[in-house]
C-alpha positions in Angstrom: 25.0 -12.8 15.0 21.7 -15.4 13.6 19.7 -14.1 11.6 16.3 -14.4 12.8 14.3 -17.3 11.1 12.3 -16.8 7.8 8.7 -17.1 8.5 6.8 -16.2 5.8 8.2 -15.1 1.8 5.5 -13.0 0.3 5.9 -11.8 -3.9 7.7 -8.8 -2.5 8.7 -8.3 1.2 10.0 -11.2 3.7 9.3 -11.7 7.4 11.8 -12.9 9.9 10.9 -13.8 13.6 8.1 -15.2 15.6 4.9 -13.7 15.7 4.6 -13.8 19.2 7.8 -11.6 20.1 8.5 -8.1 19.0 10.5 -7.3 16.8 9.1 -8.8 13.8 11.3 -8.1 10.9 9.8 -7.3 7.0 12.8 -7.6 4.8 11.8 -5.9 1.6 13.2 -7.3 -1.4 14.7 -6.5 -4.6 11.2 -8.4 -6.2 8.0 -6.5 -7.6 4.7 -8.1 -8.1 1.8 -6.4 -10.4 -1.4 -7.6 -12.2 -2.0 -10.3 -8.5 0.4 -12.3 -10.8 3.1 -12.2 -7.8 6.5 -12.0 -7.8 7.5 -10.9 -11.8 10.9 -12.6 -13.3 13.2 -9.3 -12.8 14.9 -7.9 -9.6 14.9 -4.0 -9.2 18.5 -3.0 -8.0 18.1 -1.2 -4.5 14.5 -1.5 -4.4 14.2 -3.0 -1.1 16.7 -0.6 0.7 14.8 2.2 -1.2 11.2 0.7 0.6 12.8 0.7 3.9 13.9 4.2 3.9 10.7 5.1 2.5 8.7 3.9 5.4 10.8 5.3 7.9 10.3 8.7 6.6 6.3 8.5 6.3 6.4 7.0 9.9 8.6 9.3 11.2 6.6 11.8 9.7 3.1 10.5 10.8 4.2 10.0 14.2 4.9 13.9 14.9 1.8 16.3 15.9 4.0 19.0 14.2 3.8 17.7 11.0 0.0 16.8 11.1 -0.7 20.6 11.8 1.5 21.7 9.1 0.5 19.2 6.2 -3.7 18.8 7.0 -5.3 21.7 9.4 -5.0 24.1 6.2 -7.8 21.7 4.6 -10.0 21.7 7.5 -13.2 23.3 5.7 -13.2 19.7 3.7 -13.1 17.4 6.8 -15.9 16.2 8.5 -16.8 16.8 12.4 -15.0 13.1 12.6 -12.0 13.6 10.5 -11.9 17.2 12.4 -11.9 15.3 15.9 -9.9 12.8 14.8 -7.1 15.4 13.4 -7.1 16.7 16.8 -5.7 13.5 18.5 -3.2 13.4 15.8 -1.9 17.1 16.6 -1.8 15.7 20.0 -0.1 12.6 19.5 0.5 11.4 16.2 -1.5 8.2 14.6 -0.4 5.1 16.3 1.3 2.3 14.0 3.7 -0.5 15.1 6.7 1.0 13.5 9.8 0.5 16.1 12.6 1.7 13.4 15.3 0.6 11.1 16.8 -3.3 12.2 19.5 -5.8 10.8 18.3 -9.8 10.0 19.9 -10.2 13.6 17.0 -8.1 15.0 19.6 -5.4 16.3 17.9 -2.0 16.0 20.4 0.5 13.5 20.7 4.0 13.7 18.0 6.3 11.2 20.7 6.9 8.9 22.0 3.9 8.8 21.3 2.0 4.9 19.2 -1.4 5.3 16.2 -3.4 3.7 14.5 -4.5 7.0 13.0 -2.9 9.4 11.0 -3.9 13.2 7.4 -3.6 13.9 5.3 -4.7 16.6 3.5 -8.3 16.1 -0.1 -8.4 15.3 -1.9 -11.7 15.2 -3.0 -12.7 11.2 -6.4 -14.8 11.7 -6.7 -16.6 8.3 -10.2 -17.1 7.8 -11.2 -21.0 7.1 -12.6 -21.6 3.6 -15.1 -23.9 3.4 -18.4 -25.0 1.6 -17.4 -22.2 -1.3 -16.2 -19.4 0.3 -14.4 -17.7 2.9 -15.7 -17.4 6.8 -14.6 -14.4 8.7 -16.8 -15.4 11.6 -14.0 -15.2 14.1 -13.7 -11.4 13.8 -17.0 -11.0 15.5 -15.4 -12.2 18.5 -13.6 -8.9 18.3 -9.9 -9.4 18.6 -7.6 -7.5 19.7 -4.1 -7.0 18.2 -4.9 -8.8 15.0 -4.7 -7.2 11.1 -8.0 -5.9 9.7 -8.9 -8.2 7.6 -9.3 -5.5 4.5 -7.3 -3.9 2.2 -7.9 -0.1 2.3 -7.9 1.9 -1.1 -8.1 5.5 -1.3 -8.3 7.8 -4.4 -7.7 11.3 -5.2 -7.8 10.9 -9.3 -9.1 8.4 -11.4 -6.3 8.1 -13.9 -6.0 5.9 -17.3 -6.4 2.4 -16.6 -7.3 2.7 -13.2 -9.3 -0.4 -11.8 -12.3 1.7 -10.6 -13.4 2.7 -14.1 -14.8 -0.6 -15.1 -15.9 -1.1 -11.8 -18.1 2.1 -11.9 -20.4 0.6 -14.7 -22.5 -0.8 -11.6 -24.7 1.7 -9.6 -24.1 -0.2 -7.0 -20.5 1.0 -6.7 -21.4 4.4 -7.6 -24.0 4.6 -4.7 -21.3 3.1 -2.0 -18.3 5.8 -3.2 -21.2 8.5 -2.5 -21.2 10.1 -6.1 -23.4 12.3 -7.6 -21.8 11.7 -11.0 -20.0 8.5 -12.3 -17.3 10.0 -13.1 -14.6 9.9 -16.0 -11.0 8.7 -16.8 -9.1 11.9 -15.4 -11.1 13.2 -12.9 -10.3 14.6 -9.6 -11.6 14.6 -6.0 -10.9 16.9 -3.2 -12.0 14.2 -0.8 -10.7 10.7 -1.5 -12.6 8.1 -2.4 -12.6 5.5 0.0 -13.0 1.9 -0.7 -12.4 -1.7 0.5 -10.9 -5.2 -0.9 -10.1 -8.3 0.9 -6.5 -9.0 2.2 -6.6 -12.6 3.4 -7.9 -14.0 0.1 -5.7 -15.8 -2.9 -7.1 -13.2 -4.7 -8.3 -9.5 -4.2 -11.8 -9.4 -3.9 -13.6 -6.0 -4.4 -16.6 -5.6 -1.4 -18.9 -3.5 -0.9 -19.0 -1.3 2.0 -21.6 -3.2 4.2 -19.5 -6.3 3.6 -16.1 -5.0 4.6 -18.1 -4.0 7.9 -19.2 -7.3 8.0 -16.0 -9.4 7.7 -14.0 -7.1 9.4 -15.6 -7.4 12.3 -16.0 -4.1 13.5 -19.2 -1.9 14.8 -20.4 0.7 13.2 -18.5 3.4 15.0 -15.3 1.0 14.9 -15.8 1.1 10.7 -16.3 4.9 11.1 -13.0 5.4 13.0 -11.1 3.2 10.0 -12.4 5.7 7.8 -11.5 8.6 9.5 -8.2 7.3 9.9 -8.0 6.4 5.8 -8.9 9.7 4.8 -6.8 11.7 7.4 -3.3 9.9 6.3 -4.1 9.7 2.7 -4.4 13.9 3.4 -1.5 13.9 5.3 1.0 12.1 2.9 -0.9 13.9 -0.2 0.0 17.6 1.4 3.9 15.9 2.0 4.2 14.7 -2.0 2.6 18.3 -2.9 5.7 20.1 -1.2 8.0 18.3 -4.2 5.2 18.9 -7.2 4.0 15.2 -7.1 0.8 14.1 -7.4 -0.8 11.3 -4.8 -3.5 9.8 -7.1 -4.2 6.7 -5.4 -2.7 4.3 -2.9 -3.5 1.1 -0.2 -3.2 1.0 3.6 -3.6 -1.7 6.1 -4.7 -1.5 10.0 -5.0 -3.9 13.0 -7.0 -3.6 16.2 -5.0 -3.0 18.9 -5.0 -3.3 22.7 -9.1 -1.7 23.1 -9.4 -2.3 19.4 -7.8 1.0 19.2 -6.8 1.2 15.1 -3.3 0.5 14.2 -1.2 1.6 11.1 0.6 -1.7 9.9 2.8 -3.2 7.3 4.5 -0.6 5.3 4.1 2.8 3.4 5.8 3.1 -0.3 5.8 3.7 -4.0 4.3 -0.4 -4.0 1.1 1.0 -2.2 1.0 4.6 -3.8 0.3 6.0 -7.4 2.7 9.0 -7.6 2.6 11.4 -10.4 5.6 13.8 -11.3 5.1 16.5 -14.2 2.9 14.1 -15.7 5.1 11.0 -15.6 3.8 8.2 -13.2 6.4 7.0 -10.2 4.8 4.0 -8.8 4.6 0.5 -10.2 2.5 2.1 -12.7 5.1 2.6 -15.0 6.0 -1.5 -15.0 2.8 -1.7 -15.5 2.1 0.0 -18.4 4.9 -1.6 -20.0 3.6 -4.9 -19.2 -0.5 -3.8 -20.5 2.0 -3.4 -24.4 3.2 -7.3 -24.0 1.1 -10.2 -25.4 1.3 -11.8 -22.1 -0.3 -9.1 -20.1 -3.3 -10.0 -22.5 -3.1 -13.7 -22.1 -3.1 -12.9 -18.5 -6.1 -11.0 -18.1 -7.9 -13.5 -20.6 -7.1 -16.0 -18.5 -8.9 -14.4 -15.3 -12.1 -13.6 -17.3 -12.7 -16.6 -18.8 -11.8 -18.5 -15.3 -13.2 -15.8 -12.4 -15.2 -18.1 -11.1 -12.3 -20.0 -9.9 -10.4 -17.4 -8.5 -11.8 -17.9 -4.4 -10.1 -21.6 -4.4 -6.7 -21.8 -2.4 -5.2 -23.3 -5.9 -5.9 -21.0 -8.7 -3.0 -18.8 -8.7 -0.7 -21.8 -9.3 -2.8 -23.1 -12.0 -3.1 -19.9 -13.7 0.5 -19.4 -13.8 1.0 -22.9 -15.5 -1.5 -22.3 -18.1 -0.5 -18.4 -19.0 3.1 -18.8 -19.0 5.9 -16.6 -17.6 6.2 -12.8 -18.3 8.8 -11.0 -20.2 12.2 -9.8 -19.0 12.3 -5.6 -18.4 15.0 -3.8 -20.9 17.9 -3.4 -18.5 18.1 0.3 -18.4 14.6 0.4 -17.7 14.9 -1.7 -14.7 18.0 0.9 -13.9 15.4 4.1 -14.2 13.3 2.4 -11.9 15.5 1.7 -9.5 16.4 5.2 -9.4 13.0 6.0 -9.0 12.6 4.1 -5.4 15.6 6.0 -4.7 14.6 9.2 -5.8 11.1 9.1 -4.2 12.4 7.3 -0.7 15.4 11.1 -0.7 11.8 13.0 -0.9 10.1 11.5 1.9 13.7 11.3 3.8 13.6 15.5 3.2 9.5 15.5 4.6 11.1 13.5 7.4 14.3 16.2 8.1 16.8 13.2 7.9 19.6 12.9 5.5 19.0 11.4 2.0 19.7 8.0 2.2 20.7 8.1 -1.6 22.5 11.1 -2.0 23.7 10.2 -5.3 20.9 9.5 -7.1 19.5 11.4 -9.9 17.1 14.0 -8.9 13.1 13.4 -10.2 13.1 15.6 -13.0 15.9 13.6 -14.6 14.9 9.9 -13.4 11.2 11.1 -14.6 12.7 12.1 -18.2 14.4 8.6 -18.5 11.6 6.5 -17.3 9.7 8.5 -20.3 11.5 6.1 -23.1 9.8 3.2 -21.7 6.6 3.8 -20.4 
C-alpha cells in the first residue's frame, strides 16, 4: 500500500496526510531535540516505537471515567469548585482528545498490541500567526476558531528541580505574582497543586508569557482560559497519581490543546517522556538525563552564550539557522548511553502499557530499577 505523503518533518516526530482528512498520521522518530537546538546528531534505537506505545496508554487511560475516579477523586480536598466540576465530566466521560489509535504509514488502523511508530489523530487547523513590523500577530484567534491548536504551549510543575528553567525566571516578581506564590521558592521544592504556566508554540522560538498575554493571543475569553486551566491541572493530576503507582515522580511536563467543534477544549499532539520530567529513585527518566550530559560539554556553553548575547534576535523567522552556523554541531552520545536510554522509552512506555491494562509492548526490556542504575554512569 502508499504511504501517505510527508507533510511536515518536525526535530522529532513526522506527519503524513492532509490536514483536511482524518487520519492524520505523527510518525515519531528515532531523533531527540533539547536546548530549542532541534534535532541533536544521535538516533535513539526504538525511541519512536517506544513514544507511540506511550501515548496510547495515557490516552487509553485518559479516555476511561474508571480511571479518572481511581487516579484523582482521592485528592479532591486540593481541587477547586472548577477542577471539582470539571472532574465530574471526566468520571462521566473521559477528557476529549483526537486520539483515534495505533496506524501504519498507509493510514490502516493496527490492532493495540500491535508494535508501530505512528499513530492517527483527528485534524486540527494550525493558524500560523503572520510576523510583521517586529513581532508576531495572533489577531486571527479573536475570530474564535474552531477546530484549530491553541496557540500556547502548556507547562505544568509539581517540583522545581536542579536546573529547571523557572528558577531564573523567578528572579522577577512579576512571575512570582502570575504563578500565585507566597514565597519564591527554591531549587527542590514541592507543590501539591501544580504550577501552571504558558509559552508560545507557533514561534521559532519558545517565548515565556505572562498569563494575561497567553489569554490574549490565544484567543480565548475569560471563562474559555479558565476551562484550559482546569483541564491542565486535572490531567497533570491524573498522569501524576498513574507514575505514583510505579514509585516515579512527575516533576514537570508540557501539554497542547485545540478548540473544537463549540470551542470545546481538545487534548492534541502526543503524551511522553519528550513532554514529561520523570523521576525514579532519584534518577531522572526524561530527556533530562541527555540533557545533563550535554550542560558538562563545551558546546552546551557556547550554545547558551550564543542565545544571551543574541536574544534579541531570537523572534526573526531566521535565527535558528544562523545560530546553528555560528555555534557549531553538538557532540556524539557514548554508545551505551544512547543504549540506556533507549531502554528507558521502553521501560517507561511497559509502565504506562500496565496503567493502561494492555500487554507490554517491550516485554524484554530491562525493568526501571536496572535501566535507572545504568543510566547513573552517565548522567
Amino acid at each position: 500500500m502508499k504511504q501517505f505523503p510527508l507533510i511536515h518533518q518536525g526535530s522529532v516526530k513526522n506527519i503524513h496526510g492532509d490536514y483536511a482528512q482524518s487520519p492524520l498520521l505523527f510518525h515519531f522518530s528515532n531523533r531527540y531535540s533539547i536546548f530549542d537546538w532541534g534535532e541533536m546528531p544521535d538516533h535513539i534505537e526504538k525511541k519512536g516505537e517506544a513514544l507511540a506505545a506511550f501515548t496510547t496508554g495515557c490516552f487509553t487511560m485518559l479516555e476511561r471515567p474508571n480511571v479518572w475516579r481511581e487516579l484523582v477523586r482521592p485528592i479532591l480536598p486540593l481541587l477547586s469548585p472548577a477542577e471539582k466540576a470539571g472532574l465530574e465530566r471526566f468520571e462521566s466521560t473521559g477528557m476529549s482528545h483526537h486520539f483515534l489509535g495505533k496506524y501504519n504509514l498507509s493510514g490502516q488502523k493496527l490492532g493495540a498490541h500491535v508494535g508501530t511508530d505512528c499513530i492517527g489523530v483527528l485534524p486540527f487547523k494550525v493558524l500560523r500567526p503572520p510576523f510583521q513590523d517586529g513581532h508576531y500577530d495572533y489577531a486571527l484567534y479573536n475570530t474564535k476558531p474552531e477546530r484549530c491548536l491553541i496557540p500556547l504551549e502548556a507547562i505544568f510543575r509539581f517540583a522545581l528541580p536542579e536546573g529547571s528553567s523557572l528558577l531564573k525566571r523567578l528572579k522577577n516578581p512579576e512571575v512570582v505574582l502570575d504563578l500565585n506564590l507566597d514565597q519564591v521558592p527554591v531549587a527542590g521544592a514541592k507543590f501539591e497543586r501544580p504550577l501552571v504556566e504558558f509559552s508560545t508554540k507557533l514561534e521559532p522560538s519558545d517565548r515565556m508569557l505572562r498569563l494575561r498575554e497567553a489569554e490574549e493571543i490565544s484567543g480565548c475569553g475569560r471563562h474559555e482560559f479558565e476551562n484550559l486551566n482546569t483541564h491542565i491541572r486535572l490531567l497533570a493530576y491524573l498522569l501524576q497519581g498513574a507514575f505514583a503507582r510505579h514509585e516515579i515522580e512527575l516533576q514537570d511536563g508540557k501539554f497542547e490543546f485545540g478548540f473544537g467543534e463549540g470551542r470545546q477544549i481538545i487534548l492534541l499532539d502526543a503524551i511522553g517522556p519528550d513532554e514529561l520530567r520523570l523521576e525514579y529513585r532519584g534518577m531522572q527518566l526524561s530527556k533530562e538525563v541527555l540533557r545533563r550530559f550535554y550542560r558538562k560539554t563545551a558546546w552546551f556553553q557556547e550554545w547558551e552564550s550564543y542565545k544571551k548575547k543574541n536574544g534579541e534576535n531570537q523572534s526573526g523567522p531566521d535565527w535558528k539557522k544562523e545560530a546553528r552556523a555560528a555555534v557549531g554541531a553538538p557532540p556524539a552520545l557514548p554508545p551505551a548511553f544512547k543504549k540506556s536510554i533507549s531502554n528507558m522509552y521502553c521501560a517507561l512506555a511497559n509502565v504506562v502499557a500496565d496503567g493502561a491494562q494492555i500487554n507490554r509492548p517491550f516485554p524484554e526490556v530491562p525493568e526501571l530499577g536496572q535501566v535507572a542504575r545504568s543510566l547513573q554512569e552517565f548522567a
